[in-house]
N, CA and C atoms as a LAMMPS dump frame, in Angstrom:
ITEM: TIMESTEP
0
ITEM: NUMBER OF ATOMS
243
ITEM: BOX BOUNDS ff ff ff
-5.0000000000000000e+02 5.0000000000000000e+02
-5.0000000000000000e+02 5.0000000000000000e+02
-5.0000000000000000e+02 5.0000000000000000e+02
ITEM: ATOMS id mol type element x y z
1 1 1 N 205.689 -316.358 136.213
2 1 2 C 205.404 -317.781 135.992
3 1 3 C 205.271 -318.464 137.339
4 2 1 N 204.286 -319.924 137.259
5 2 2 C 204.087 -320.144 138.908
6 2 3 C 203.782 -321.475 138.38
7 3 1 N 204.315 -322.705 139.135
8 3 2 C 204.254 -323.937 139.303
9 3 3 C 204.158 -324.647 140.236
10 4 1 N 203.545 -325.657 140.553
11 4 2 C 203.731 -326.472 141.946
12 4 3 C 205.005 -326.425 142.788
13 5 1 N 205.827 -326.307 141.68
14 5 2 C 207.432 -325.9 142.689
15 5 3 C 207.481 -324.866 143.292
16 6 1 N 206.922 -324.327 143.342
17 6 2 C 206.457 -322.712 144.658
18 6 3 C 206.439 -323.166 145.741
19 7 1 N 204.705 -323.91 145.238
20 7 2 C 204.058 -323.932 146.491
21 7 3 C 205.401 -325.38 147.553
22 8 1 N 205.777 -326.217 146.912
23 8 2 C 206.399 -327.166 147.77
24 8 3 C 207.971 -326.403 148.285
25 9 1 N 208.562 -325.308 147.406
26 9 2 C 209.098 -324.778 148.191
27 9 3 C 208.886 -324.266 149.474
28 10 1 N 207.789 -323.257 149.13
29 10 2 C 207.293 -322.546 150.349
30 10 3 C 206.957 -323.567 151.675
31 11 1 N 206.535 -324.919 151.238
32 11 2 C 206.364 -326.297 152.34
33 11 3 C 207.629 -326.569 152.927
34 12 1 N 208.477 -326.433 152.536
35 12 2 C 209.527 -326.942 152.638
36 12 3 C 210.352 -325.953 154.136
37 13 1 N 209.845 -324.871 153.632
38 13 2 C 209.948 -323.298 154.657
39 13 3 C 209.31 -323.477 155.612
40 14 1 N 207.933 -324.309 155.738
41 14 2 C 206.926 -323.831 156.697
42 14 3 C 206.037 -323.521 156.415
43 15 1 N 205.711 -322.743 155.279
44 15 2 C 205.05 -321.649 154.785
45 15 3 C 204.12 -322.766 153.615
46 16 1 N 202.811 -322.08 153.724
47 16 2 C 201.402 -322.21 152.56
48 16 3 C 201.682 -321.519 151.798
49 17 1 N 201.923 -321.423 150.659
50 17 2 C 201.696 -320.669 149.595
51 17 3 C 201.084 -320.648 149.003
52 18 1 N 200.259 -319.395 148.406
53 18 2 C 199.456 -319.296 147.77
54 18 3 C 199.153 -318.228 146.423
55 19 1 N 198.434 -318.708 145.584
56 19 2 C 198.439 -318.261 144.055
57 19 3 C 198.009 -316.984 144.306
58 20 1 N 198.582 -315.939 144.244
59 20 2 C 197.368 -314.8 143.769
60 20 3 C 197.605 -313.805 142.291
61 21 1 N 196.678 -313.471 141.46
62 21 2 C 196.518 -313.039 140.341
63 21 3 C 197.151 -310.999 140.448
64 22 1 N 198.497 -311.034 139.971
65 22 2 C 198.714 -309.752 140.172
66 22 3 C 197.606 -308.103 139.598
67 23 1 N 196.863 -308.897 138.787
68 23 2 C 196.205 -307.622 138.311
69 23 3 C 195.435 -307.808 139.023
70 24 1 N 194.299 -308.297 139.838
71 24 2 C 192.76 -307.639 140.22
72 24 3 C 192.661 -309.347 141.775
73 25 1 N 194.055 -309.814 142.876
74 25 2 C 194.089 -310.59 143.66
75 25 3 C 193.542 -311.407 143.675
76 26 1 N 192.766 -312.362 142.974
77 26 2 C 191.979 -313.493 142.774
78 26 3 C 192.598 -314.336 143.162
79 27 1 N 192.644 -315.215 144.436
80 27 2 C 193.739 -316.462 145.223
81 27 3 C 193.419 -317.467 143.8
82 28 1 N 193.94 -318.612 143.329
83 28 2 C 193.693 -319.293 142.86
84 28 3 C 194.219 -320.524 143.035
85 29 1 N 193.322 -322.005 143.257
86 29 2 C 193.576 -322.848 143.289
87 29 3 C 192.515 -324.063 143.31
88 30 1 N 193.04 -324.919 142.879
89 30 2 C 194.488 -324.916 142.106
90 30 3 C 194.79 -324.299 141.124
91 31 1 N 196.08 -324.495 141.272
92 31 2 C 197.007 -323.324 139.708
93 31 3 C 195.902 -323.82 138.505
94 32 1 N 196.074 -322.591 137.952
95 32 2 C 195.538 -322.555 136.25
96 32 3 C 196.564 -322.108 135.287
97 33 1 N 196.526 -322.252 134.22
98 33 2 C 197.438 -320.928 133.171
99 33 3 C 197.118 -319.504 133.107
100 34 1 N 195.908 -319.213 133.302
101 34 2 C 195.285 -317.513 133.655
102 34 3 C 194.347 -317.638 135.012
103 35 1 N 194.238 -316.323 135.218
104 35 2 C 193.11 -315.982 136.502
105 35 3 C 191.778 -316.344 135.98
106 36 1 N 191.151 -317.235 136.975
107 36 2 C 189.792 -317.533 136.363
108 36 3 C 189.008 -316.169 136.284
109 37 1 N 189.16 -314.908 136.918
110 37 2 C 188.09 -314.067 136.994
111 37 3 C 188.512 -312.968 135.779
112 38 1 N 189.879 -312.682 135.717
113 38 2 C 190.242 -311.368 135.082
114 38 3 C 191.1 -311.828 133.491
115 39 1 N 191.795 -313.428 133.712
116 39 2 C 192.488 -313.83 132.59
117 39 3 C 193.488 -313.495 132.178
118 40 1 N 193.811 -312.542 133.046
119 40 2 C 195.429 -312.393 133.489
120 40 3 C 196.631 -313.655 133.569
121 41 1 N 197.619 -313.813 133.975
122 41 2 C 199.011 -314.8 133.299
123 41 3 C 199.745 -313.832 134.046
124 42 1 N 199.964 -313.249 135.386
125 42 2 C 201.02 -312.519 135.971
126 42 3 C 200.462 -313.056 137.527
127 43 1 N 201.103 -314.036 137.994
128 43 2 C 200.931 -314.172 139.52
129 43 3 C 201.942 -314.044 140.901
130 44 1 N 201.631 -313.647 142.123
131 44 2 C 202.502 -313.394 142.825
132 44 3 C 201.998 -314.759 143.972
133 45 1 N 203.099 -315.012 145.176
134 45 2 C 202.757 -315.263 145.931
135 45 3 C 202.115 -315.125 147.153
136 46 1 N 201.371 -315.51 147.86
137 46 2 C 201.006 -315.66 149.213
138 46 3 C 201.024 -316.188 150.352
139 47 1 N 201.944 -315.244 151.182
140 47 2 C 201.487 -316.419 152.218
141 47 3 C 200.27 -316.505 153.233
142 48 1 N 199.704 -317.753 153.386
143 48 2 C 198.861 -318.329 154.37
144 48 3 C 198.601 -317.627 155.421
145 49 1 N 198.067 -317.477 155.892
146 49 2 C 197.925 -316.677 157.518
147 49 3 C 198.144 -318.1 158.609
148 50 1 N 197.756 -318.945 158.148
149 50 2 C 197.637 -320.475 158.936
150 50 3 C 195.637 -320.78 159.331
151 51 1 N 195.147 -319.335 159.469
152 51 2 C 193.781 -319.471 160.064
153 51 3 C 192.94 -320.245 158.851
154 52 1 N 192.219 -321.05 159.493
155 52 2 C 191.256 -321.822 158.834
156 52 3 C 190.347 -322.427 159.792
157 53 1 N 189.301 -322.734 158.746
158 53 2 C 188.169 -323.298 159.789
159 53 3 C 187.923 -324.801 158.945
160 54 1 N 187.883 -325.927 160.066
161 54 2 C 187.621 -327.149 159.603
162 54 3 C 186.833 -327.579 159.181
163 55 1 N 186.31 -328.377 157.722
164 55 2 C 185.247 -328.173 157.1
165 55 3 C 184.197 -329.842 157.499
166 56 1 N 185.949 -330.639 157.08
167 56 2 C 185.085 -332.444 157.328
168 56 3 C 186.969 -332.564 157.517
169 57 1 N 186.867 -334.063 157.773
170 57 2 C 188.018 -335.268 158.013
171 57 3 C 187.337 -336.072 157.908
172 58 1 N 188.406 -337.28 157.369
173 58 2 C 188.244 -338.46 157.257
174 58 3 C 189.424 -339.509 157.063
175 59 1 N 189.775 -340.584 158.305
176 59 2 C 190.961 -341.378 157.867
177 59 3 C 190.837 -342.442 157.001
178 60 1 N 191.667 -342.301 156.094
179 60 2 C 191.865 -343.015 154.785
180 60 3 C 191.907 -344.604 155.285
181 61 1 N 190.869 -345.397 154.991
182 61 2 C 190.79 -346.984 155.076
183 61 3 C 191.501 -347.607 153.982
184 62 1 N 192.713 -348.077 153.859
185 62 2 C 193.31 -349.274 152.922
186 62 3 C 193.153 -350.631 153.462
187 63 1 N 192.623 -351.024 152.507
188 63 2 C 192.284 -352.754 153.209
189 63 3 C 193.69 -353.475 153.209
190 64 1 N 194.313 -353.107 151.909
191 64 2 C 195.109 -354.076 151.537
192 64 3 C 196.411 -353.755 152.243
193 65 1 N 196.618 -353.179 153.396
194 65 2 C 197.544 -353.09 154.017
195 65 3 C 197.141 -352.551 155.617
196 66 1 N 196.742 -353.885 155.966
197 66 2 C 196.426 -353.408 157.838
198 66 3 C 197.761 -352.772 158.484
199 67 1 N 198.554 -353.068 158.593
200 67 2 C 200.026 -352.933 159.403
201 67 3 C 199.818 -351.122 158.994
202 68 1 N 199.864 -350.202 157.785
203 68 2 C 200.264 -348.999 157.312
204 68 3 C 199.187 -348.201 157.979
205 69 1 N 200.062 -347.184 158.279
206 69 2 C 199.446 -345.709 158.845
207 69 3 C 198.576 -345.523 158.041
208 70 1 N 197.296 -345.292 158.907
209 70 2 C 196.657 -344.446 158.106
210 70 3 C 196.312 -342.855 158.039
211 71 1 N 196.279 -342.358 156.889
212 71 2 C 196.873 -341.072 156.666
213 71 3 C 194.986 -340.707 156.814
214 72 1 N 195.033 -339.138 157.165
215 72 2 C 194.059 -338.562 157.759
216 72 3 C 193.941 -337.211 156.648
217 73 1 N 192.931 -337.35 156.508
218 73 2 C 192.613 -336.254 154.958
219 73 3 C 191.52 -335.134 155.775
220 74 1 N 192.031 -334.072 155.297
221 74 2 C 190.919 -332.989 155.832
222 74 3 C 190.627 -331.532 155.022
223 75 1 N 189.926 -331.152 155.091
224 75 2 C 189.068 -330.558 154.275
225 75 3 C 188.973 -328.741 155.238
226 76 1 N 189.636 -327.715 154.947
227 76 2 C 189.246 -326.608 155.433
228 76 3 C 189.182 -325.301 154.004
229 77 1 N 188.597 -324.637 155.016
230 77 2 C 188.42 -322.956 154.389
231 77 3 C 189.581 -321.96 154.993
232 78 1 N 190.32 -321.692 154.219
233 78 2 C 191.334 -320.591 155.036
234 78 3 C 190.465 -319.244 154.962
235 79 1 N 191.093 -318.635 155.548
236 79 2 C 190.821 -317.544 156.159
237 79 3 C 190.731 -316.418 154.546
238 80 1 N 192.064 -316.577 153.731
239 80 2 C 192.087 -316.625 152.563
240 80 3 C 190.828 -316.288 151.479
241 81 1 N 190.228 -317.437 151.669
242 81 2 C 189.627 -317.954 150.997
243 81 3 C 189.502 -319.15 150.357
């Protein structure tokens, strides 16, 4: 069984975690109830390598609060997949 509480554990470590489908490795994400490719319901974890390549960014504009950080959203491909 695999829930978002994994993956924020594994955050919590340091560590990316990631979905993979124990019968035939299909990374998946986001979580599903089965493997999109094989339809399997048995998943293990992964960890991240950290490598990725940057795809886009963009910092988040809120009008309605000049004074607040603005948080910076970005977009990559891990190495993964």
């Amino acid at each position: 069984m695999w829930d978002d509480g994994a993956m924020w554990a594994g955050a919590r470590e340091g560590q990316l975690l990631l979905r993979r489908c124990q019968a035939c490795a299909t990374i998946c994400h986001p979580p599903l109830p089965m493997c999109p490719h094989c339809q399997a319901m048995t998943w293990q974890a992964l960890v991240a390598s950290g490598k990725a390549r940057l795809v886009s960014w963009l910092v988040s504009q809120d009008s309605a609060d000049t004074d607040a950080a603005k948080p910076i959203v970005i977009v990559v491909c891990l190495e993964e997949g």
